[in-house]
Wavefront OBJ file of the C-alpha trace (Angstrom):
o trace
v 1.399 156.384 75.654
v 4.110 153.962 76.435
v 5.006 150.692 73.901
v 6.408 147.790 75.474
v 8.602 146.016 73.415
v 7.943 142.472 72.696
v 9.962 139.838 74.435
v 11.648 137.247 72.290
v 12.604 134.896 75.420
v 8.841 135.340 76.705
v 7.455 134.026 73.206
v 7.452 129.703 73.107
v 6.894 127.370 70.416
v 3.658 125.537 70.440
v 3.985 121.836 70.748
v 1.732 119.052 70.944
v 2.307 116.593 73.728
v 2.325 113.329 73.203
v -1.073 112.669 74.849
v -2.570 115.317 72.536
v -0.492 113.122 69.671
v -2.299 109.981 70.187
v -6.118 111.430 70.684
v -5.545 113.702 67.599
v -4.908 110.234 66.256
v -7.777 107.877 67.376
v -10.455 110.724 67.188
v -9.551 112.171 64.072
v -10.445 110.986 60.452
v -7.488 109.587 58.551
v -5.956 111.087 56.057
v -7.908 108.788 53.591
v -11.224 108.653 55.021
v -10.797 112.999 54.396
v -9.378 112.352 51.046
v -12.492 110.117 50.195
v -15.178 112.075 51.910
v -13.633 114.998 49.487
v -13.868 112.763 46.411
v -17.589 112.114 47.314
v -18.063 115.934 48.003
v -16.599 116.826 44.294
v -18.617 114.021 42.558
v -21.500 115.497 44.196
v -20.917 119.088 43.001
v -19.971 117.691 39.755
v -23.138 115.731 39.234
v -25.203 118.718 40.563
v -23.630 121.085 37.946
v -24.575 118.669 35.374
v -27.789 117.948 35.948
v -28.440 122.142 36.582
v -26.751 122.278 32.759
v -28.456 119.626 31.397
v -32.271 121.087 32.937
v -31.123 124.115 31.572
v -30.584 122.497 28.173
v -33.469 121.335 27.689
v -35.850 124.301 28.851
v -36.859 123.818 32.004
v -37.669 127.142 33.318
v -37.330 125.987 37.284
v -34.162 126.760 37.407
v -32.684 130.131 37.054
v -29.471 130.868 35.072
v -27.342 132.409 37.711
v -27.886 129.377 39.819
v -26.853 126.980 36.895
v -23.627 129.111 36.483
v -23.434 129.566 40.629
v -23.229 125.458 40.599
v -20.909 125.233 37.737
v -18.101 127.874 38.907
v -18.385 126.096 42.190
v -17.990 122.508 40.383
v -15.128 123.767 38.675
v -13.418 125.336 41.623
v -13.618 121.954 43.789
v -12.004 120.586 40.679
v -9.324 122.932 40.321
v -8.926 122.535 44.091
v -8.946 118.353 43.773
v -6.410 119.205 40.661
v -4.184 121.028 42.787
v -4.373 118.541 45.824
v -3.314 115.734 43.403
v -0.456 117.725 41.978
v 0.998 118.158 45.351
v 0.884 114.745 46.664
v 1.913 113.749 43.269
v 5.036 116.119 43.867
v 5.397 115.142 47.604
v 5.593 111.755 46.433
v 8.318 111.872 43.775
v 10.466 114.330 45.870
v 10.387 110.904 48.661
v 11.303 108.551 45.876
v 14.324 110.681 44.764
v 15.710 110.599 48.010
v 18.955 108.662 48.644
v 19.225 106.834 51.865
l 1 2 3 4 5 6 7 8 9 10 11 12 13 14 15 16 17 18 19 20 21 22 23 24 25 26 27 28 29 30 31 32 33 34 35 36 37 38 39 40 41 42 43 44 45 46 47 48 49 50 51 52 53 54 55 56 57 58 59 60 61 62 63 64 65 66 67 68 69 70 71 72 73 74 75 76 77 78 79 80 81 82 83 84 85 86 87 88 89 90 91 92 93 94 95 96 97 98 99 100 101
C-alpha cells in the first residue's frame, strides 16, 4: 500500500469573497440581535430552574427530582457560559482601549 504525501502548494486558504461578505451580512442576525436572543434564552432557563426549585419546595410531587436538578445544572451552565462571554468581550474591549494609535 502506497502513501502519497500531502502537497503543501496543492492546499489553499479559504476565503470569503466579497459577495459572500455582504449576504453573510444582510441575511445574518447581528451580533446584537444573537447577543439578545441569548439573554432571552438564559432568562428563560433561569426562570425555569426556579420555578422547578420553588415546586419542588413546596411539595409538589409532579415534578421529579432529577429533572429539577437536570434544569438547574443546565441554568447554571448557560450562566457560566453568559459569564464567560461577558469576560471576553469585557477583555476584548479593554485590550482596544489600551491601544496607542
Amino acid at each position: 500500500m502506497n502513501v502519497t504525501p500531502i502537497q503543501f502548494a496543492s492546499i489553499r486558504p479559504a476565503t470569503m469573497s466579497e459577495a459572500g461578505i455582504d449576504m453573510a451580512s444582510q441575511n445574518g442576525l447581528s451580533f446584537m440581535q444573537t447577543l439578545g436572543t441569548e439573554v432571552h434564552q438564559l432568562d428563560a432557563s433561569l426562570n425555569q430552574a426556579d420555578q422547578a426549585a420553588r415546586a419542588l419546595a413546596a411539595g409538589d410531587n409532579s415534578m421529579p427530582v432529577h429533572d429539577v436538578m437536570i434544569a438547574m445544572e443546565s441554568a447554571h451552565l448557560r450562566l457560566q457560559m453568559a459569564v464567560e462571554v461577558r469576560n471576553r468581550i469585557v477583555d476584548a474591549y479593554q485590550n482596544l482601549t489600551n491601544m496607542q494609535l
